[in-house]
ROKE-746272 format. One record per atom (N, C-alpha, C, O, CB): x, y, z. Coordinates in pm, whole numbers, padded with zeros to 5 digits, always signed. Glycine has a CB too. Layout:
! residues N
XYZ ...
! end
This chain:
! residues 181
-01477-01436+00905 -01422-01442+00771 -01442-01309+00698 -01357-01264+00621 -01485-01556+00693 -01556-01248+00725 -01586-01116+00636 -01647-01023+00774 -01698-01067+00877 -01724-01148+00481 -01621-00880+00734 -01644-00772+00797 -01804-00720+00768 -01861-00731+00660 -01534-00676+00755 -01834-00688+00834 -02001-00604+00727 -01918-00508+00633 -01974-00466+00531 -02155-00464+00852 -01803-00475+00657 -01774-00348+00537 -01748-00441+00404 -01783-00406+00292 -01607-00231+00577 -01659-00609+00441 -01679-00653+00343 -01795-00709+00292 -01816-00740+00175 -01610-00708+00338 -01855-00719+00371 -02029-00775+00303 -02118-00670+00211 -02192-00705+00119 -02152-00806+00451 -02097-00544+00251 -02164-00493+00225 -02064-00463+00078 -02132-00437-00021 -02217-00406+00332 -01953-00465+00061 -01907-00424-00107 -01932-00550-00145 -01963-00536-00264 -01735-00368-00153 -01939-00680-00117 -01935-00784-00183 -02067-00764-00275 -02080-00779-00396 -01924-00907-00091 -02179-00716-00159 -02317-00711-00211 -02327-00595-00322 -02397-00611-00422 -02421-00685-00089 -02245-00458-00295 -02292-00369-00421 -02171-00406-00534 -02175-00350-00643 -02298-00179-00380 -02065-00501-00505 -01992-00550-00637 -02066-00630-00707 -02029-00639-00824 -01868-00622-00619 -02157-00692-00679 -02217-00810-00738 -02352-00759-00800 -02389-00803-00909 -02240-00930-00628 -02410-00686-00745 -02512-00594-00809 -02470-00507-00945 -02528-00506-01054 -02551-00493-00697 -02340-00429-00900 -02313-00342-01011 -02212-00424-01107 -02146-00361-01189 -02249-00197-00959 -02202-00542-01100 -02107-00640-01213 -02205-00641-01351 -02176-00654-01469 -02078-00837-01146 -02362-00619-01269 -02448-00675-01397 -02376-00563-01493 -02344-00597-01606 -02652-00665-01386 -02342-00395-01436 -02312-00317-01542 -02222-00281-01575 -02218-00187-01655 -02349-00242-01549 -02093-00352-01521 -01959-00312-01519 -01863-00394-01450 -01819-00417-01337 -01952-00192-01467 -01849-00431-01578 -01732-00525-01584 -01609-00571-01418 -01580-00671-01353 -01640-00436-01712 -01586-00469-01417 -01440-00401-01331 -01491-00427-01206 -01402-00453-01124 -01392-00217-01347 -01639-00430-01149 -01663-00436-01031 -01709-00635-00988 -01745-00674-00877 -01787-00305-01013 -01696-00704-01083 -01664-00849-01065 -01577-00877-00963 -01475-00808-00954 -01610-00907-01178 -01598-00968-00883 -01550-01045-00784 -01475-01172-00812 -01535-01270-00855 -01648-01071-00712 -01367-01175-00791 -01318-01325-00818 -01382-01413-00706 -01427-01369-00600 -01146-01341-00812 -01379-01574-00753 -01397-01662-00711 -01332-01675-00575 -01381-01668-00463 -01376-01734-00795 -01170-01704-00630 -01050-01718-00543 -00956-01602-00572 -00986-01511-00649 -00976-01858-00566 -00825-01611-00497 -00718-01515-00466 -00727-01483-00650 -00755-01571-00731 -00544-01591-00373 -00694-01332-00690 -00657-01283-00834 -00620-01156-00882 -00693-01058-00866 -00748-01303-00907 -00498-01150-00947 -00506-01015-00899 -00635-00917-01058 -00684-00952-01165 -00288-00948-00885 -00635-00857-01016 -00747-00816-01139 -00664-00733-01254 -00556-00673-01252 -00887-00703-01073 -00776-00758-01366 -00709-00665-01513 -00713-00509-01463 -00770-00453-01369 -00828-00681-01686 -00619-00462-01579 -00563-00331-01575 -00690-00251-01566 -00680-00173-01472 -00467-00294-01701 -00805-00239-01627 -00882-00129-01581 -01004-00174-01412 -01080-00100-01349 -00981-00085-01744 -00976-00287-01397 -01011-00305-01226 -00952-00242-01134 -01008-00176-01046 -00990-00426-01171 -00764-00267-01156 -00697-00244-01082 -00675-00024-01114 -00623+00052-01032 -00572-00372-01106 -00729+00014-01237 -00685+00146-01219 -00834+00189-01148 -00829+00281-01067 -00631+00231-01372 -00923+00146-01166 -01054+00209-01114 -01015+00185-00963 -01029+00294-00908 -01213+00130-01169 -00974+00096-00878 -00971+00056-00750 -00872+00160-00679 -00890+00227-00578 -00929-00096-00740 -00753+00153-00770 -00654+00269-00712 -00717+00396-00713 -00695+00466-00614 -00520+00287-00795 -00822+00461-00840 -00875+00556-00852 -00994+00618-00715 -01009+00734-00679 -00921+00526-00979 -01046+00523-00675 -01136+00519-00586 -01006+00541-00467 -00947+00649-00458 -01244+00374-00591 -00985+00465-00413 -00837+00473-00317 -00783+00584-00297 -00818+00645-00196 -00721+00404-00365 -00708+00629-00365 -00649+00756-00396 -00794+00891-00356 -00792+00964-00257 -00590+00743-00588 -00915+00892-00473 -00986+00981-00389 -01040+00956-00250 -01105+01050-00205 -01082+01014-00455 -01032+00889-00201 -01129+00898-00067 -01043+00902+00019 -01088+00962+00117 -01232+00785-00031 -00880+00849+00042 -00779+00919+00110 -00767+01085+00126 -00775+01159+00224 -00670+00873+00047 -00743+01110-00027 -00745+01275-00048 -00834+01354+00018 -00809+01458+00078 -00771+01315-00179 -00954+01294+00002 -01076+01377+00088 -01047+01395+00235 -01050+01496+00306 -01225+01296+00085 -01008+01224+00271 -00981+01228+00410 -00843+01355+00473 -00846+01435+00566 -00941+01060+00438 -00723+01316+00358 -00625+01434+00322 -00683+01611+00414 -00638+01692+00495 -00640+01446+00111 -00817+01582+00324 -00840+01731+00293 -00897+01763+00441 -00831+01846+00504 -00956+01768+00150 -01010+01706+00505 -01071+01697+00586 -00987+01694+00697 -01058+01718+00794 -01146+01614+00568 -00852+01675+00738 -00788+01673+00827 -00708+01839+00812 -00630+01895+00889 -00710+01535+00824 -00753+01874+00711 -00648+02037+00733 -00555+02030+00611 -00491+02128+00575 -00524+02047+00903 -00548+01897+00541 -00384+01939+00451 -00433+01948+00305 -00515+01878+00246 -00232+01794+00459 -00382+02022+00275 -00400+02019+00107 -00317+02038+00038 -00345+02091-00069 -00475+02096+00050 -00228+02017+00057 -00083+01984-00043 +00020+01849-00018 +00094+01830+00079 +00026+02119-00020 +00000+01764-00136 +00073+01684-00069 +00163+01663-00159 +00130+01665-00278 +00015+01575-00014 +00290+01640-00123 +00440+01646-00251 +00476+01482-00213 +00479+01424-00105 +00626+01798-00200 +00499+01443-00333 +00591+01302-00351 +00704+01337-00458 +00702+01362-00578 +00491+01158-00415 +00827+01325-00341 +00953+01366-00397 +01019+01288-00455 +00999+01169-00427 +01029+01412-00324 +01093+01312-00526 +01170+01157-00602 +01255+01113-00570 +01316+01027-00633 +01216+01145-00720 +01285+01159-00460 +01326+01050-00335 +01281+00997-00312 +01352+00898-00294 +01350+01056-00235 +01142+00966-00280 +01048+00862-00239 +01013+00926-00109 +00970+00848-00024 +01108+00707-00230 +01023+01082-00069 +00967+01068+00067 +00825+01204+00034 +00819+01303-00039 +01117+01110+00218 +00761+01159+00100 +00622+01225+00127 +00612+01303+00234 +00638+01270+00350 +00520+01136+00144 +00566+01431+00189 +00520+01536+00279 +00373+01562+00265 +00318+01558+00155 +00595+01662+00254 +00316+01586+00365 +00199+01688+00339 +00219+01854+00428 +00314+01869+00504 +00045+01600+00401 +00152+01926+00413 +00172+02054+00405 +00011+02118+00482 -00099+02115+00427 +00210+02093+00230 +00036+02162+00595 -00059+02186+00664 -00144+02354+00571 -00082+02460+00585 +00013+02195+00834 -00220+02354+00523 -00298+02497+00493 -00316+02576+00604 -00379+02528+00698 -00439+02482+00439 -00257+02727+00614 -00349+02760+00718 -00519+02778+00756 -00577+02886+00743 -00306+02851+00733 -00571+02680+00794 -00671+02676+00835 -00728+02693+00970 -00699+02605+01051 -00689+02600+00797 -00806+02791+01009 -00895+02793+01131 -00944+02723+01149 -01031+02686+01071 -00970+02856+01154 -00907+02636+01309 -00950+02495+01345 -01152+02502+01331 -01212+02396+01314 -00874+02456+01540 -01216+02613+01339 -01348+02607+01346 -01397+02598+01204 -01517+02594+01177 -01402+02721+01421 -01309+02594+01120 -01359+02538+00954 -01345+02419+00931 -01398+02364+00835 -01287+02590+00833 -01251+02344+01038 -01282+02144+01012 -01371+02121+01074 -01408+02179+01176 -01176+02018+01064 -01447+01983+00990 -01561+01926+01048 -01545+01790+01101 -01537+01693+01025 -01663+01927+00956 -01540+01778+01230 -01476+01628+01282 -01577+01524+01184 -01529+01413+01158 -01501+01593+01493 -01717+01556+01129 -01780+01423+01066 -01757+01405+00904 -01814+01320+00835 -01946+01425+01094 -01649+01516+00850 -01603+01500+00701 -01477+01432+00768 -01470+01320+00716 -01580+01656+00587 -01375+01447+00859 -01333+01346+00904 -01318+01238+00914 -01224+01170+00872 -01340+01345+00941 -01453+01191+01001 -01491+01019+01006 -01546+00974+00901 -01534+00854+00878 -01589+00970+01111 -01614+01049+00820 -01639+01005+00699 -01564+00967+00606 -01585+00869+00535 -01692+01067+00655 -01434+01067+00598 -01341+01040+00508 -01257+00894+00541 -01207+00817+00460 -01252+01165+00505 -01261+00886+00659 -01149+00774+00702 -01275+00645+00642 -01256+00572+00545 -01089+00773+00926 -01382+00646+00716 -01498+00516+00734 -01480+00508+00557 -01467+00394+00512 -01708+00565+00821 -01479+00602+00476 -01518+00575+00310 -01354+00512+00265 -01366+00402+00211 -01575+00764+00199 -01226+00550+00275 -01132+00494+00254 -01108+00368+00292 -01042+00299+00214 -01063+00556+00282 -01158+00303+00427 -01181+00199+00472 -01264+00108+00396 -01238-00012+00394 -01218+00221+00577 -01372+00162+00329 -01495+00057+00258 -01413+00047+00120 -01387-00060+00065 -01690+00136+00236 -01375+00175+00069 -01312+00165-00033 -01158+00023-00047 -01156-00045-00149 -01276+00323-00041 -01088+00008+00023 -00979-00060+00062 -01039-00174+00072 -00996-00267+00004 -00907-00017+00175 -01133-00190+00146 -01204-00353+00204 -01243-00411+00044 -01209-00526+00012 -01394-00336+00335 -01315-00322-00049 -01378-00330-00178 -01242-00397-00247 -01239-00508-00302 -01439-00171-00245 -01104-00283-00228 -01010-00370-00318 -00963-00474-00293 -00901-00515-00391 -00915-00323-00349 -00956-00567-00178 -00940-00644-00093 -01028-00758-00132 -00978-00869-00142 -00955-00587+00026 -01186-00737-00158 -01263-00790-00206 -01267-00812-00384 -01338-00897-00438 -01353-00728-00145 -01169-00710-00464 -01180-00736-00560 -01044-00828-00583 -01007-00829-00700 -01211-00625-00629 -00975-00895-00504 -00839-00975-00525 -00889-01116-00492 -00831-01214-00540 -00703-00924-00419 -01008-01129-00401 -01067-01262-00363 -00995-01244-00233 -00925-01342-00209 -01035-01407-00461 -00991-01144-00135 -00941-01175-00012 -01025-01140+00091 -01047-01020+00105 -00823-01123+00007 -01098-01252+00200 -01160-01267+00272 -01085-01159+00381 -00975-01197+00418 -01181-01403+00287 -01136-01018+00440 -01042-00955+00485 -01049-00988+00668 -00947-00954+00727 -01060-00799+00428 -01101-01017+00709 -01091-01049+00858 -00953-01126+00895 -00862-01091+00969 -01219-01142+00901 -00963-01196+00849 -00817-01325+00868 -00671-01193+00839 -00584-01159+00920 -00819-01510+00672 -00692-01150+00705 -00548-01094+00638 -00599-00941+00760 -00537-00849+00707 -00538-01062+00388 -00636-00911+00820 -00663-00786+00888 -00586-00809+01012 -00483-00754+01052 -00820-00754+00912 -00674-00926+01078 -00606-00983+01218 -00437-01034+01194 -00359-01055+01287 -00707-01136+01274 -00410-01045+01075 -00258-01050+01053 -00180-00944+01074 -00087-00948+01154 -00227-01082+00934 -00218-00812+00986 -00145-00694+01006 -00143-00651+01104 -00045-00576+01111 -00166-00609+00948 -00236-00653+01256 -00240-00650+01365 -00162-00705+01424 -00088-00642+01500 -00321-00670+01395 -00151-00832+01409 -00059-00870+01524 +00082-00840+01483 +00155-00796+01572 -00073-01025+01564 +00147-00860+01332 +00249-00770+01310 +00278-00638+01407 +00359-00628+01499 +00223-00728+01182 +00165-00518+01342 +00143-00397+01397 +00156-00423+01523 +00254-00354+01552 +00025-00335+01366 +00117-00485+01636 +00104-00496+01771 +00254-00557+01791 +00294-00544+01906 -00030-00590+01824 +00333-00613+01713 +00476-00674+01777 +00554-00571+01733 +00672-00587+01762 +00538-00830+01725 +00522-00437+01655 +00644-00315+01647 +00657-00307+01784 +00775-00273+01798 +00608-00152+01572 +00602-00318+01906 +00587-00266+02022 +00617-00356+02154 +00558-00353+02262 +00462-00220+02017 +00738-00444+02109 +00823-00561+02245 +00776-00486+02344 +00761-00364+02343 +01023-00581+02264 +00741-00598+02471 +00699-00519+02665 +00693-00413+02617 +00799-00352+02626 +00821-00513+02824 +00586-00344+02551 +00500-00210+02577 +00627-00113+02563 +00658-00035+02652 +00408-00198+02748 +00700-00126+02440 +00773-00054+02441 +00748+00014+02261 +00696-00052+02172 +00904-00125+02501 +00809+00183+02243 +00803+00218+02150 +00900+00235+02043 +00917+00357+02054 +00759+00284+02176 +00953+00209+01974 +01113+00325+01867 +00983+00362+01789 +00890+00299+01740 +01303+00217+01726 +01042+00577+01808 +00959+00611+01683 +01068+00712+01585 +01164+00770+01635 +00799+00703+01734 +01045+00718+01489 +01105+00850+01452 +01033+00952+01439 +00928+00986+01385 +01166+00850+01347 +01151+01011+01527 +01126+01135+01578 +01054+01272+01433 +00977+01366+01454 +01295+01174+01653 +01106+01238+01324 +01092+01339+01255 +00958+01299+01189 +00870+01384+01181 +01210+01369+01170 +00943+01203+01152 +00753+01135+01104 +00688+01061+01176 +00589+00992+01152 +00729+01039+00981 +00758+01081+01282 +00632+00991+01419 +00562+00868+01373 +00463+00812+01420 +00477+01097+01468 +00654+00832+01247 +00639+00633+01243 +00723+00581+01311 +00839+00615+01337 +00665+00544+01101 +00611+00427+01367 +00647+00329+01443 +00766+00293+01367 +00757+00283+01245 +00544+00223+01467 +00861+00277+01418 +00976+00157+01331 +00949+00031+01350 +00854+00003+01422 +01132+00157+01376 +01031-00079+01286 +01016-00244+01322 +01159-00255+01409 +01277-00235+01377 +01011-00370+01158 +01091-00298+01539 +01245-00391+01581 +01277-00477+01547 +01191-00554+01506 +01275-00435+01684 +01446-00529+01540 +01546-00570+01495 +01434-00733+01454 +01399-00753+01338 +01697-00559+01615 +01405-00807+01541 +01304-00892+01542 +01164-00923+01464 +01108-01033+01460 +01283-00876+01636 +01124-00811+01408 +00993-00805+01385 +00976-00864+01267 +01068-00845+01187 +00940-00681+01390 +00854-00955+01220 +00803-01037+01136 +00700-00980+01049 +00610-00942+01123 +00760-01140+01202 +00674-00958+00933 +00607-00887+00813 +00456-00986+00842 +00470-01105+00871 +00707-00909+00628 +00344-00938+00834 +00257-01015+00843 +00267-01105+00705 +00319-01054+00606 +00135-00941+00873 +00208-01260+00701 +00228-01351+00608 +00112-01411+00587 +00046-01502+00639 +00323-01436+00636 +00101-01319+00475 -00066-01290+00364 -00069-01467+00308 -00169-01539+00305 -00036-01124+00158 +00060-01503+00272 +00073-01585+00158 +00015-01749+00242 -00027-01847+00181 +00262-01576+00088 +00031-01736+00404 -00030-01835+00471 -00165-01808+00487 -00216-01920+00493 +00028-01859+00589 -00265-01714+00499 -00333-01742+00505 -00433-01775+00415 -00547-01817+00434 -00332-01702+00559 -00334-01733+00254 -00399-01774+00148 -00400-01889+00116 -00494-01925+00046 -00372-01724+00063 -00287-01994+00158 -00268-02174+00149 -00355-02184+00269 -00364-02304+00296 -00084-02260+00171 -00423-02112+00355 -00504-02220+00437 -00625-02221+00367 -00683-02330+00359 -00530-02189+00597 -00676-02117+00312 -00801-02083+00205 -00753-02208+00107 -00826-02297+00151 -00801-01896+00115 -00709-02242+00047 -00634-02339-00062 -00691-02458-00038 -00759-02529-00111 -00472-02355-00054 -00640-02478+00122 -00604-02630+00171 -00760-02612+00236 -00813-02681+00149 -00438-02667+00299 -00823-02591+00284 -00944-02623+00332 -01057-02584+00250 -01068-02605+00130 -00955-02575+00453 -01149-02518+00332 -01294-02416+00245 -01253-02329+00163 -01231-02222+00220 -01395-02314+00338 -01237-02327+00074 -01231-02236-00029 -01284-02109+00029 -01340-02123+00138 -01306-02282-00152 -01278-01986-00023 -01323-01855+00011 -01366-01810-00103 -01290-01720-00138 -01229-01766+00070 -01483-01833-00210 -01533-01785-00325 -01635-01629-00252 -01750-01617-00211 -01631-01930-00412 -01544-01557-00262 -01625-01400-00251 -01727-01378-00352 -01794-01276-00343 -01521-01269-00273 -01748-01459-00446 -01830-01421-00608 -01929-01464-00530 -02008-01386-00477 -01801-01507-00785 -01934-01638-00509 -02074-01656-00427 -02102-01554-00311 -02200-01487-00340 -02078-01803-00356 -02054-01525-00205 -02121-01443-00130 -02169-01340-00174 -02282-01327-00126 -02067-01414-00045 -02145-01257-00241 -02185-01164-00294 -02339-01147-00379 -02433-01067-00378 -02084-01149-00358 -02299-01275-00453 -02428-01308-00534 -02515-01354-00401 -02628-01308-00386 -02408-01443-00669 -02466-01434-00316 -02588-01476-00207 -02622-01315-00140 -02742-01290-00131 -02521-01614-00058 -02554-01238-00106 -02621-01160-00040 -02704-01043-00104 -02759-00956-00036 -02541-01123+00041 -02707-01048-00281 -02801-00957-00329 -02875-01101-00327 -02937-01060-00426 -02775-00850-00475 -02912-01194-00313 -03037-01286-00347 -03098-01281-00202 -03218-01299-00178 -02999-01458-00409 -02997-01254-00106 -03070-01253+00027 -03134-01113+00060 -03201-01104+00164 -02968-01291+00143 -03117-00997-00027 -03183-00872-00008 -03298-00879-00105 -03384-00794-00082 -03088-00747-00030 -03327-00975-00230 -03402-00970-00276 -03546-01053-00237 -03662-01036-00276 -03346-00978-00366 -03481-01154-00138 -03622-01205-00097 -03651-01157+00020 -03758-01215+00040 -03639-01348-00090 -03624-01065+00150 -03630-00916+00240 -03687-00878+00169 -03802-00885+00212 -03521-00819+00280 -03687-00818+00036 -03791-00716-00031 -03929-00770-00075 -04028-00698-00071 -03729-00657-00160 -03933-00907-00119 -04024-00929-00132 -04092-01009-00071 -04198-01050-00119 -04024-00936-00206 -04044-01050+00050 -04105-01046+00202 -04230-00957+00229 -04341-01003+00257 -03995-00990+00301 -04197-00812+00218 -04199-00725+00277 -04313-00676+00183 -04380-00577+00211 -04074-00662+00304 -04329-00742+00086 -04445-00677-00057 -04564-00738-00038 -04658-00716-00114 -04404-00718-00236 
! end
């Protein structure tokens, strides 16, 4: 049901709610108020960029066309650091799981969805890419993963209250600590 990446934001959302508002957890599915949802994009947006940066690019244009470029810097491959890299990707990832966690969505289930979507762009091990942005396309066939079922199975059975876990797992680090005293 939950990832350690989501456990572990559930646990510092629920800690830092005592001081801020925005980092509250819903119960169930929600989408959050306007300064949740700009802090979440805010976070999002930087830790992509970093990742952005860390891969070599530092210019990135959104045209009003709607199409996106990035723009390679010339950079000497011995000035990237493959672990600002993995870092950048692993922090965009916690970051994402966090917003995921701030909608009330248990992300394992809605994860293993986009997968198997993602895994059917690709009929008998086959590819269409375009050629000019080396994205996968969808064949003629292909099915959008369907978030909205696995939110009526959350509905119809166990509930998925992310607020309690969260709160359980700073109460479960607080008696570890004083275990340990």
């Amino acid at each position: 049901m939950l990832s350690q990446v989501a456990r572990s934001n559930l646990f510092t959302k629920a800690v830092a709610a005592k001081f801020d508002s925005r980092q509250e957890v819903p119960e169930r599915y929600a989408i959050p108020n306007v300064e949740t949802r700009l802090l979440l994009a805010r976070l999002i947006y930087e830790e992509a960029m970093e990742t952005i940066q860390a891969l070599g690019c530092y210019r990135v244009h959104d045209a009003a066309a709607g199409e996106h470029s990035i723009d390679l810097e010339n950079i000497e491959r011995d000035k990237l650091n493959i672990d600002d890299i993995i870092d950048g990707c692993c922090d965009t990832i916690y970051v994402a799981t966090g917003a995921l966690c701030a909608v009330g969505a248990p992300d394992v289930r809605h994860l293993q969805e986009v997968c198997v979507a993602n895994d059917s762009k690709f009929p008998q091990g086959n590819a269409i890419i375009d050629p000019k942005t080396g994205k996968y396309l969808k064949p003629k066939d292909w099915k959008a993963p369907d978030h909205a079922k696995i939110r009526e199975s959350y509905a119809r059975g166990q509930p998925c209250n992310l607020r309690f876990w969260g709160l359980k797992f700073v109460q479960n680090a607080k008696s570890l600590s004083e275990e340990k005293q």
